[in-house]
N, CA and C atoms as an extended XYZ file, in Angstrom:
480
Properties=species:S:1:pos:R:3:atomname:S:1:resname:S:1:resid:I:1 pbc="F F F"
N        64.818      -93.053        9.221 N   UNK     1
C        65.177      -92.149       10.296 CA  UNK     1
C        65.253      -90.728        9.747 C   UNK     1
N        64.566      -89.534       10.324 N   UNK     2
C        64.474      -88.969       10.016 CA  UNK     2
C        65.834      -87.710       10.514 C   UNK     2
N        66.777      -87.108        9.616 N   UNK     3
C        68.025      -86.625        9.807 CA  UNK     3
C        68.131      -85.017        9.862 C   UNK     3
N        66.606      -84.707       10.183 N   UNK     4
C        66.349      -83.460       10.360 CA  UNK     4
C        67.351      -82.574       11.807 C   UNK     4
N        67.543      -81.521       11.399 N   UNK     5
C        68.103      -80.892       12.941 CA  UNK     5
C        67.133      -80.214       13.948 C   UNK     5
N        66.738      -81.144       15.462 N   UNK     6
C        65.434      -80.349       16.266 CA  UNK     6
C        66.363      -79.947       17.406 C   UNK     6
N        66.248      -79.139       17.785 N   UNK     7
C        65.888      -77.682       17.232 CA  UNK     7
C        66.271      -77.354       15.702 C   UNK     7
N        64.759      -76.896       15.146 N   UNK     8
C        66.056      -76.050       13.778 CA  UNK     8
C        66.860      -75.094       14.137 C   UNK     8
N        67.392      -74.769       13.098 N   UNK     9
C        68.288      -73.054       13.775 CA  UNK     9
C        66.995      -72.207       13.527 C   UNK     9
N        65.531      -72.091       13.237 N   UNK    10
C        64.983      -71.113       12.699 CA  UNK    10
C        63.951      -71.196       14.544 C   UNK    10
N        64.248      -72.157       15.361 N   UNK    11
C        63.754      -72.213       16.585 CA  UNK    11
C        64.723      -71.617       17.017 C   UNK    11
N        66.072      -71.691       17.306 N   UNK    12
C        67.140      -70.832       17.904 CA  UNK    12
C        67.117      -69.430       17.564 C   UNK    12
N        66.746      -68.963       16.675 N   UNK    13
C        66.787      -67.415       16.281 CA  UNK    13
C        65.060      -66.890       17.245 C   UNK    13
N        63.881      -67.797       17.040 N   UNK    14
C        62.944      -67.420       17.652 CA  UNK    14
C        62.925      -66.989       18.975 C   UNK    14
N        63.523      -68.267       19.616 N   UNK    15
C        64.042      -67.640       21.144 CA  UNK    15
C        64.871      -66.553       21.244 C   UNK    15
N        65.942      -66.419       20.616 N   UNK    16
C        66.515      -64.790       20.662 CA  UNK    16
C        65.771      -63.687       20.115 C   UNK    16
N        64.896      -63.850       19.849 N   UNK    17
C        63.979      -62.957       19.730 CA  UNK    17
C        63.091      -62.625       20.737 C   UNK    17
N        62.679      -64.000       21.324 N   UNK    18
C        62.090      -63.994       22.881 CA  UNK    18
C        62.892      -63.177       23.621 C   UNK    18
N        64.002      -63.155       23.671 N   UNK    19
C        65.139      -62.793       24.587 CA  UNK    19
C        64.698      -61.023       25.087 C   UNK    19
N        64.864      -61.035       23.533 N   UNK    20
C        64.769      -59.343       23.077 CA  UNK    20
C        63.720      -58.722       23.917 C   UNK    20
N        62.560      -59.563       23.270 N   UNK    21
C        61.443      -59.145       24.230 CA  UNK    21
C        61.113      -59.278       25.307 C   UNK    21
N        61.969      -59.680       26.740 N   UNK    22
C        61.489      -59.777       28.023 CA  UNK    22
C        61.610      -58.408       28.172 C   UNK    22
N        60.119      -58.179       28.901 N   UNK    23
C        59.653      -57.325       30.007 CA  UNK    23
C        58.481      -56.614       29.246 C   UNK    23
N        58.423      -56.884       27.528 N   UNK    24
C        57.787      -56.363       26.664 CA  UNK    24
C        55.798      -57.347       26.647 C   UNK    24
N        54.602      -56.431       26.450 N   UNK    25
C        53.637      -57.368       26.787 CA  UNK    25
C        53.332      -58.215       25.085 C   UNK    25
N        53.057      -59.514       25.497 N   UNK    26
C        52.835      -60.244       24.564 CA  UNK    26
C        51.275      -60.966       24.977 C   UNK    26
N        50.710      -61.370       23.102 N   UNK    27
C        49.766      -62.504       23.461 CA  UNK    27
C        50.122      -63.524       22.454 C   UNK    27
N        49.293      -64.680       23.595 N   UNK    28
C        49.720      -65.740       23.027 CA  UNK    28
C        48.254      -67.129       22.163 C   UNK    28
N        49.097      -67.501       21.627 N   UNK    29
C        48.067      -68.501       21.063 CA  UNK    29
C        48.659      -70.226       21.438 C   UNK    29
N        47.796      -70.167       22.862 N   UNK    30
C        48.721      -71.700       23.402 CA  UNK    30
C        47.465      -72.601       22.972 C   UNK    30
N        48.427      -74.101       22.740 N   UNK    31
C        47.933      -75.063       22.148 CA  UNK    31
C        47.058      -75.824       23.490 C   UNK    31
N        45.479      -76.461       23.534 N   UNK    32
C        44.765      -76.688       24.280 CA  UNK    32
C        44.170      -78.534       24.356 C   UNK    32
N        45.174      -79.324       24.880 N   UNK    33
C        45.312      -80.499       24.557 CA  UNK    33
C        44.173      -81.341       25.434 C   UNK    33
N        43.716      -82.354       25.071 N   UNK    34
C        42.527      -83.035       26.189 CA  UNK    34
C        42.871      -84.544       25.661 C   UNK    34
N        41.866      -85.329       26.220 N   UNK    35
C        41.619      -87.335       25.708 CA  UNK    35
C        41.455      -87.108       24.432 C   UNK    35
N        40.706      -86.146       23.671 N   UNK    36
C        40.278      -86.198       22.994 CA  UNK    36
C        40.475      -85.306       21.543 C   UNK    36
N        41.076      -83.846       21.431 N   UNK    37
C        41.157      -82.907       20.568 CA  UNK    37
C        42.233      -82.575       21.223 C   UNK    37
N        42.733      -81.470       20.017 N   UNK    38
C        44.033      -80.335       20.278 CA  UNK    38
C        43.383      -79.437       19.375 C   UNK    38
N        43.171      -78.596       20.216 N   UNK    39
C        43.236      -77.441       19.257 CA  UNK    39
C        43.992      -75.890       20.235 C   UNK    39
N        43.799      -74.428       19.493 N   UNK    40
C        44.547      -73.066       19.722 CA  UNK    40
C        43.498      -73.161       20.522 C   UNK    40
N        44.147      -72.129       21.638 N   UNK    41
C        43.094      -71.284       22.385 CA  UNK    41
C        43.960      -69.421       22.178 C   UNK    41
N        43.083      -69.087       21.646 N   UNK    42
C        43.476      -67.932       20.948 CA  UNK    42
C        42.433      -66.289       21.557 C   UNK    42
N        43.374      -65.993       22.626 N   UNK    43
C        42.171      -64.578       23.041 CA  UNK    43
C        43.550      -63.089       22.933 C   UNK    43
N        42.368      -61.870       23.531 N   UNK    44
C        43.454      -60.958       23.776 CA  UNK    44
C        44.130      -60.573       25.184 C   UNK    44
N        43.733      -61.534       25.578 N   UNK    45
C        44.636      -61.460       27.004 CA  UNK    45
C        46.154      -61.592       27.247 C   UNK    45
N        46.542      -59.884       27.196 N   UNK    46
C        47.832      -59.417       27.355 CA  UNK    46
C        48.581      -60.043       28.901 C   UNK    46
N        50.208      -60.945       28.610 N   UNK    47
C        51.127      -61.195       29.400 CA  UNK    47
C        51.890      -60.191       29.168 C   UNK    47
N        52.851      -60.330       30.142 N   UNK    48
C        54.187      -59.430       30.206 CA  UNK    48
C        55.355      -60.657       30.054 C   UNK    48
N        55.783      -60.687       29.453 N   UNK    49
C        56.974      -62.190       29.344 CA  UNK    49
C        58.564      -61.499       30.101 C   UNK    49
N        57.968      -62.565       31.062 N   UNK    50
C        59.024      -62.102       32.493 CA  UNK    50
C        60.355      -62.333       32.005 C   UNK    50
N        60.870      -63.866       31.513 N   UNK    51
C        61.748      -63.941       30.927 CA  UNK    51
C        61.822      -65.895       30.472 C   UNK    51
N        62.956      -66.614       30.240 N   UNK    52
C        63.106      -67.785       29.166 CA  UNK    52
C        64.259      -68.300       29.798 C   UNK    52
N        63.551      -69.199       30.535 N   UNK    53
C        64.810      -70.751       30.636 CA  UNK    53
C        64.653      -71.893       30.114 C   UNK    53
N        65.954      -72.489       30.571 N   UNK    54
C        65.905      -73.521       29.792 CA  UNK    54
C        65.521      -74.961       30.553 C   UNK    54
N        64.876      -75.437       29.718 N   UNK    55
C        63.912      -77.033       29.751 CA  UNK    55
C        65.007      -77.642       30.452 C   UNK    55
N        64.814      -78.705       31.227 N   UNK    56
C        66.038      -79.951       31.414 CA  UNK    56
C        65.609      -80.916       30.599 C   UNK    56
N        64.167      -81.065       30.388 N   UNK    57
C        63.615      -82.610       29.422 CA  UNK    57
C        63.394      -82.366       28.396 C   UNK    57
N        63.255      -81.549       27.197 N   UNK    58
C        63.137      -81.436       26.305 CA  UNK    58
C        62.889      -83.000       25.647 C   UNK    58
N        61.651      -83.065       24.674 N   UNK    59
C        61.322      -84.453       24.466 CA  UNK    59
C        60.610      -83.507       23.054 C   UNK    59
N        60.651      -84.780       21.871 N   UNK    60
C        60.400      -83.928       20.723 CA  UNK    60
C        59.113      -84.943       20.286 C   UNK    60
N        59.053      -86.052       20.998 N   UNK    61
C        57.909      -86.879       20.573 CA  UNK    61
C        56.616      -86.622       21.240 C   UNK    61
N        56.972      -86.001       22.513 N   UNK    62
C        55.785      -85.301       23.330 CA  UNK    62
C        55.527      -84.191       22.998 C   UNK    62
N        56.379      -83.298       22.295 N   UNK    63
C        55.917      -81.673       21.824 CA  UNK    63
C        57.234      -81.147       22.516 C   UNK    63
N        57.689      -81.342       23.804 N   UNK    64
C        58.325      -80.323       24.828 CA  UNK    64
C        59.660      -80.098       24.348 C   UNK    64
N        59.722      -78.209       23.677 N   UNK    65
C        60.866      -77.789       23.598 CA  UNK    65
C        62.133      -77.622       24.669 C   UNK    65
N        63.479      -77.299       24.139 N   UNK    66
C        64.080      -76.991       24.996 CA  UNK    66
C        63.765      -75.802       26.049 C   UNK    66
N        63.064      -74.993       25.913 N   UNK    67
C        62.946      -73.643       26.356 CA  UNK    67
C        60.712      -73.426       27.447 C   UNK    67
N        61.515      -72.891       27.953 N   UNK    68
C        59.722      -72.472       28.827 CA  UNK    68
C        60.149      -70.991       28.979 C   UNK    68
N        58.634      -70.110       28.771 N   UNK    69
C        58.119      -69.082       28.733 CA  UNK    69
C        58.345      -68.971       30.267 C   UNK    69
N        58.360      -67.320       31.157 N   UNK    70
C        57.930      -67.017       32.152 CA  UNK    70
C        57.012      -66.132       32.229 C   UNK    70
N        55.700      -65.854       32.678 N   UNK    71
C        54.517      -64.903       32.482 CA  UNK    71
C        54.294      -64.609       33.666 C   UNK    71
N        54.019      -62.963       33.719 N   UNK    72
C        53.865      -62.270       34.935 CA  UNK    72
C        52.383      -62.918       35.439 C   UNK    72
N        51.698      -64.269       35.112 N   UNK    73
C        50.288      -64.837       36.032 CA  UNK    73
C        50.960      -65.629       36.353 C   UNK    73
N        52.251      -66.101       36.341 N   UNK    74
C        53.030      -66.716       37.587 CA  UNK    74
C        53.118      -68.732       37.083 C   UNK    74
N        52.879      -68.450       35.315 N   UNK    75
C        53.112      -69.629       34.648 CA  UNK    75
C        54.463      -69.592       34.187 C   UNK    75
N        54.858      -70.646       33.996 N   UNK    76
C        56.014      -70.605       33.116 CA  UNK    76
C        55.656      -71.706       31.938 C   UNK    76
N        55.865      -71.776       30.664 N   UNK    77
C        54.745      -72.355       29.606 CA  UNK    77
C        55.865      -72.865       28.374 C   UNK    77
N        56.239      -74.284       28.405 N   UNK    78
C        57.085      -74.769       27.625 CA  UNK    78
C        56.387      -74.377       26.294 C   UNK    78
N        57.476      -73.819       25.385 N   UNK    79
C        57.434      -73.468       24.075 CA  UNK    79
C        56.952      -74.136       22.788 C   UNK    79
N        57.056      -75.273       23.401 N   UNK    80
C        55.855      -76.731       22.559 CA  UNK    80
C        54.602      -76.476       22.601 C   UNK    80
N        53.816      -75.592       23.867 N   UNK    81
C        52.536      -75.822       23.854 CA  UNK    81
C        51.814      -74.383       23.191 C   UNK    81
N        52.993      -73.856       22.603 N   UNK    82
C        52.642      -72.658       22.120 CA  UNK    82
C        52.462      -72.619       20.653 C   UNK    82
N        51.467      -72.456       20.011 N   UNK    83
C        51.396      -71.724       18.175 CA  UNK    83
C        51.994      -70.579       18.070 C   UNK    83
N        51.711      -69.154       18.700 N   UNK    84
C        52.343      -68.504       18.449 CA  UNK    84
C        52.409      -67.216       19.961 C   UNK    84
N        53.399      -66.263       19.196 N   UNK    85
C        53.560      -65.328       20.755 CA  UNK    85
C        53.777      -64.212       19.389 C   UNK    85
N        52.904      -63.169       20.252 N   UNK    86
C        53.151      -61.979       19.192 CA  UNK    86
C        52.948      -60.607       20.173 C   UNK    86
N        52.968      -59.432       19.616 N   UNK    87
C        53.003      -58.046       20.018 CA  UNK    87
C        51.759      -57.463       20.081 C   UNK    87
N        50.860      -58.019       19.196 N   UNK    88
C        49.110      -58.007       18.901 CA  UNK    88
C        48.170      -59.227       18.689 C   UNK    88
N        47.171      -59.174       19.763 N   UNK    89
C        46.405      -60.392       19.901 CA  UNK    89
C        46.212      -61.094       18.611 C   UNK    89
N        45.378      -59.525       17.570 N   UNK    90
C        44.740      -60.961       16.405 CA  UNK    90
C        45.263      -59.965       14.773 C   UNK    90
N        45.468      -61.088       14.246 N   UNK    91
C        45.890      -60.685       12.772 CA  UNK    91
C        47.272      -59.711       12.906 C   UNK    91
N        48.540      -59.944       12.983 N   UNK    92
C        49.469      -59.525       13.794 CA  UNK    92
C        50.804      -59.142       12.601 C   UNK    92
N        51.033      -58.320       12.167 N   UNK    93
C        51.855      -58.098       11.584 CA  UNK    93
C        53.374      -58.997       11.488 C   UNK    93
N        53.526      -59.133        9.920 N   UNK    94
C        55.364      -59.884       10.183 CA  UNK    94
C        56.037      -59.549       11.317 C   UNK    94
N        56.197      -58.340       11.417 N   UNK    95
C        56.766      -57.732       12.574 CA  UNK    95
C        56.913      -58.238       13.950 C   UNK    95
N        55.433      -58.435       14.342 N   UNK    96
C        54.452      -58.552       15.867 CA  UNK    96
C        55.076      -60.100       16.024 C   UNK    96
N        55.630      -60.642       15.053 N   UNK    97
C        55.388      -62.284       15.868 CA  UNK    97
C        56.851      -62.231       16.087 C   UNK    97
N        56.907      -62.851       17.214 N   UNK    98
C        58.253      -63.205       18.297 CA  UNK    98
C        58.662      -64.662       17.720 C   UNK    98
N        57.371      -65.554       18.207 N   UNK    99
C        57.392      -67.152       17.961 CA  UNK    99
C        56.205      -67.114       16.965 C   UNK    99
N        56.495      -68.626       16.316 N   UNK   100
C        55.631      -69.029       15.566 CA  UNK   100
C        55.973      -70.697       15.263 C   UNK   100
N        54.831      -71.581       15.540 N   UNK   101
C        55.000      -72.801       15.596 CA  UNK   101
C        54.096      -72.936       14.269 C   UNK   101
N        55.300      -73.275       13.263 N   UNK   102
C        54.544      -73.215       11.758 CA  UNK   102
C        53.466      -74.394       11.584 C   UNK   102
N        53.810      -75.505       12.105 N   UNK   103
C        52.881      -76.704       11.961 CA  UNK   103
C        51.454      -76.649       12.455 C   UNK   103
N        51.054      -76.459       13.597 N   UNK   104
C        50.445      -76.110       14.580 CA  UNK   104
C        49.684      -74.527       13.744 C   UNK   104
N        50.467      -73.671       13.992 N   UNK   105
C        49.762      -72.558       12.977 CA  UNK   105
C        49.436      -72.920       11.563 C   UNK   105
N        49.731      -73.691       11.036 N   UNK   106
C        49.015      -74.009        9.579 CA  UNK   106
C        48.126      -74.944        9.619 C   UNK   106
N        48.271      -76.127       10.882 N   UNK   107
C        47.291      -76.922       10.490 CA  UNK   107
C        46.177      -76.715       11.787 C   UNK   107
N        46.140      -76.353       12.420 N   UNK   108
C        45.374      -75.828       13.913 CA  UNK   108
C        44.733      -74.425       13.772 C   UNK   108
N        45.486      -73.575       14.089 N   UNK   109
C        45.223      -72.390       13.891 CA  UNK   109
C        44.277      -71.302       12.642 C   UNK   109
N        44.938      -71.969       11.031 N   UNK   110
C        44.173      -71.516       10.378 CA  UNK   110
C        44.156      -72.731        9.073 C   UNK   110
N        43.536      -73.807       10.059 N   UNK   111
C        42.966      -74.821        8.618 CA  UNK   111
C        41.915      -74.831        8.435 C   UNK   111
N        41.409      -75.209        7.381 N   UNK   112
C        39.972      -75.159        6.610 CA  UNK   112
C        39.128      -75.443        8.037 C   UNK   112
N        37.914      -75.046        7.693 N   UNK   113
C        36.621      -74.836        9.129 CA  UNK   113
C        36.212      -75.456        8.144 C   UNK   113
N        35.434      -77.113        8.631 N   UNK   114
C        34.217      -77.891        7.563 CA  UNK   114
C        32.901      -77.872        8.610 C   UNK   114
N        33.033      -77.468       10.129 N   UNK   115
C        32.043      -77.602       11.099 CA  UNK   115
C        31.286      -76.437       10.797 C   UNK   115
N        30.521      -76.727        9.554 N   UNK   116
C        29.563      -75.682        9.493 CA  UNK   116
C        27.893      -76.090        9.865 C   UNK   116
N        27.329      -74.888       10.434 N   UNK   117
C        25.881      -75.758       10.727 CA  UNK   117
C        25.220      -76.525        9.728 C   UNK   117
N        25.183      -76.758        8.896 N   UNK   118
C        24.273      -77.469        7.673 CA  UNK   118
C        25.091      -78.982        8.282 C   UNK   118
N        26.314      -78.848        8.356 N   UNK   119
C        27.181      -80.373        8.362 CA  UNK   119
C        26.308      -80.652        9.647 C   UNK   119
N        26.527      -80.012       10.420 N   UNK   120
C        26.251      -80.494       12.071 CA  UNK   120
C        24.390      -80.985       11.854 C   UNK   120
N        23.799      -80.169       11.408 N   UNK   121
C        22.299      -80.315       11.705 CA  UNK   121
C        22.288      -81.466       11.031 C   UNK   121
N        22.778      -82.339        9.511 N   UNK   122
C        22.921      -83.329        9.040 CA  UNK   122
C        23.535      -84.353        9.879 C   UNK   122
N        24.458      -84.011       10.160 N   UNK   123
C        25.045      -85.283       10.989 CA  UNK   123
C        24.618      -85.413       12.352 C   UNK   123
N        23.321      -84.585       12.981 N   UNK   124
C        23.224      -84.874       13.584 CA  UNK   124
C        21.324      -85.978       13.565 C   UNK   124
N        20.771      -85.463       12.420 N   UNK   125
C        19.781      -86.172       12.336 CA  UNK   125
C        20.116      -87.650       11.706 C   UNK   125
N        21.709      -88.110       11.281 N   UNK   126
C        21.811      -89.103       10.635 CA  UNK   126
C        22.117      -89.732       12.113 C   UNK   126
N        23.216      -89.517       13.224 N   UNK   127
C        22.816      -90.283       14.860 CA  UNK   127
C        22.004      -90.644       14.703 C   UNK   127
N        21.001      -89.399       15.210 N   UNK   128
C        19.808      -89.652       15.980 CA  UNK   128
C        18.855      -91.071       15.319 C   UNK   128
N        19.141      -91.037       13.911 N   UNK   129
C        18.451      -92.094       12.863 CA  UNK   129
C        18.898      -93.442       13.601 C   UNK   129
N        20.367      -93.530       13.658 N   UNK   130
C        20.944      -94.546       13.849 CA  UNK   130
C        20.712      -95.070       15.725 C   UNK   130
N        20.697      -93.961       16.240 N   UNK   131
C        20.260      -94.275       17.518 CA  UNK   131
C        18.495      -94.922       17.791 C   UNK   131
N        17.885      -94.166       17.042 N   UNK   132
C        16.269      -94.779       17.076 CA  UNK   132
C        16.285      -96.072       16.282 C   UNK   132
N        16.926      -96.447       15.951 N   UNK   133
C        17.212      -97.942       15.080 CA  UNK   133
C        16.668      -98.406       13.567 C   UNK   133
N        16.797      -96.980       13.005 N   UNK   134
C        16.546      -96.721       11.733 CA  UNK   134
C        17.826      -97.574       10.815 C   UNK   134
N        16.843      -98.691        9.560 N   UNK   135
C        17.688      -99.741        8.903 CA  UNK   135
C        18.922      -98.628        8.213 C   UNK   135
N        18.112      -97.583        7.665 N   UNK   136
C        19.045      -97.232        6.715 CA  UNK   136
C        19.203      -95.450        6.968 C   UNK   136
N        19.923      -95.271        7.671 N   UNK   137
C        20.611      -94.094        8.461 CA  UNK   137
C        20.731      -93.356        7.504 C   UNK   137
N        20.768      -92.274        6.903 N   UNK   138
C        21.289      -90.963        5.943 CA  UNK   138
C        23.042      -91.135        5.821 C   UNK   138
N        23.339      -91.290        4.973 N   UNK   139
C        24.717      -91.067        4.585 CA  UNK   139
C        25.552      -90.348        3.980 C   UNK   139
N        26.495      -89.744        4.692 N   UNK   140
C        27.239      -88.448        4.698 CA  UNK   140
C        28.349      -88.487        4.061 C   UNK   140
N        28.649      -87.919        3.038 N   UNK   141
C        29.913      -88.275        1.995 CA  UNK   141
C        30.331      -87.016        2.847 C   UNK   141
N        32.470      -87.572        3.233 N   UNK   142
C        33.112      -86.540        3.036 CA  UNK   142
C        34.388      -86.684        1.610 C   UNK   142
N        35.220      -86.443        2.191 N   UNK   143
C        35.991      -86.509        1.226 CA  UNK   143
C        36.216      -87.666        0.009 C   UNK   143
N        35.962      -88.911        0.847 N   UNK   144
C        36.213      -89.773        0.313 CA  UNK   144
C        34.969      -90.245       -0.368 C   UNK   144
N        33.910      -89.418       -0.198 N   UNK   145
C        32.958      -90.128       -1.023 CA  UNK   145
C        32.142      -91.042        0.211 C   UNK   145
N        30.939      -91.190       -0.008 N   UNK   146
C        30.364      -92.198        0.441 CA  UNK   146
C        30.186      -93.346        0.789 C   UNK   146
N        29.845      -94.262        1.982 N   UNK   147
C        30.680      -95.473        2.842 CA  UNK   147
C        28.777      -95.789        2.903 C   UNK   147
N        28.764      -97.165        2.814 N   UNK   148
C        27.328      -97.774        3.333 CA  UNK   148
C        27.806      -98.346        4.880 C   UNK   148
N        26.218      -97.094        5.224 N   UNK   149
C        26.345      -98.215        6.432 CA  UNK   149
C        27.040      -97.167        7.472 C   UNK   149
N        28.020      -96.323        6.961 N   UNK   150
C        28.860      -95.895        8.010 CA  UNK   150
C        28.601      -93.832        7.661 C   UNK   150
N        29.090      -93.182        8.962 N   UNK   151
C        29.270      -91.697        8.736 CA  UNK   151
C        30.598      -91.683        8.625 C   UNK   151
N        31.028      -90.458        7.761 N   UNK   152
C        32.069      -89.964        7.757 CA  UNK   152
C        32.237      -88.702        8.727 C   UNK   152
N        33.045      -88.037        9.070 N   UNK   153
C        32.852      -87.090        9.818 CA  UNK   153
C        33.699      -86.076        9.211 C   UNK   153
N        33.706      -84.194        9.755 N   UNK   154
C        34.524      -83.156        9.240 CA  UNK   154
C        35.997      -83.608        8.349 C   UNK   154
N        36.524      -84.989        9.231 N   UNK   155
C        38.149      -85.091        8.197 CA  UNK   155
C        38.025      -86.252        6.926 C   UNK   155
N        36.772      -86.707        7.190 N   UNK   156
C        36.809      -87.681        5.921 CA  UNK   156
C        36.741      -88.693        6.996 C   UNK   156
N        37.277      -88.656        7.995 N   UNK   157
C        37.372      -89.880        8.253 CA  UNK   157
C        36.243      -90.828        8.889 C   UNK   157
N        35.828      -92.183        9.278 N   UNK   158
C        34.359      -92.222        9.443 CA  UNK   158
C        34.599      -92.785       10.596 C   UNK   158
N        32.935      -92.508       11.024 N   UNK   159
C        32.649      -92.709       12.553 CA  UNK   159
C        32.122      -94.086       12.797 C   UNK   159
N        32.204      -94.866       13.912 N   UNK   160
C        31.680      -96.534       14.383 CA  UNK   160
C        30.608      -96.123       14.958 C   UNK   160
């Protein structure tokens, strides 16, 4: 069991910082969830942060903080689905950041990029191999090194 305190206190000081800043314009880097991926959706499209209430469900296994954002486009945006809220869209000074969802910002926001075209144009003629019913498909070492028979994909991990 894990005997951590959620909220930390370093989430309680963030929101009073939110506090500070209602009426002030912020951007944000909200988290973009589907069936399938999570990743940032990260632009410079300036809010005005109307102001910060509080959650009734707060759930820590679903993401949902105690606290939701209010934004003058007439969202209000639980604080879970957020990486970060700052004063400047991109590359943002210590200063500029209000919030910051360290996990999410370290492993989302700015983790290693392996989707480079060479990977993609490879992995995509090793499919196509496997789709035309080619015995012995091209095989793609990631991390772990090379698998017969099977692709690995960007995390190492391999594809059926």
């Amino acid at each position: 069991m894990n005997d951590e305190l959620w909220p930390s206190p370093a989430y309680s000081r963030q929101v009073e910082r939110l506090r500070a800043a209602i009426g002030e314009t912020i951007y944000l880097a909200e988290l973009a969830d589907s069936e399938v991926q999570l990743a940032v959706r990260l632009t410079d499209r300036p809010f005005v942060l109307l102001g910060i209430i509080e959650f009734p469900r707060p759930d820590p296994v679903r993401g949902l903080t105690p606290h939701l954002i209010l934004l003058d486009d007439g969202r209000g945006v639980n604080l879970g689905r957020i990486a970060r809220i700052t004063r400047r869209p991109f590359s943002p000074a210590p200063a500029d950041v209000l919030y910051l969802d360290t996990e999410a910002h370290e492993n989302l926001l700015f983790s290693e990029r392996r989707l480079t075209p060479a990977f993609i144009a490879q992995r995509s003629r090793a499919v196509l191999g496997q789709c035309l019913g080619k015995s012995v498909a091209p095989v793609l070492a990631g991390p772990g090194g090379p698998s017969a028979g099977r692709l690995s994909g960007p995390t190492g991990e391999e594809a059926t």
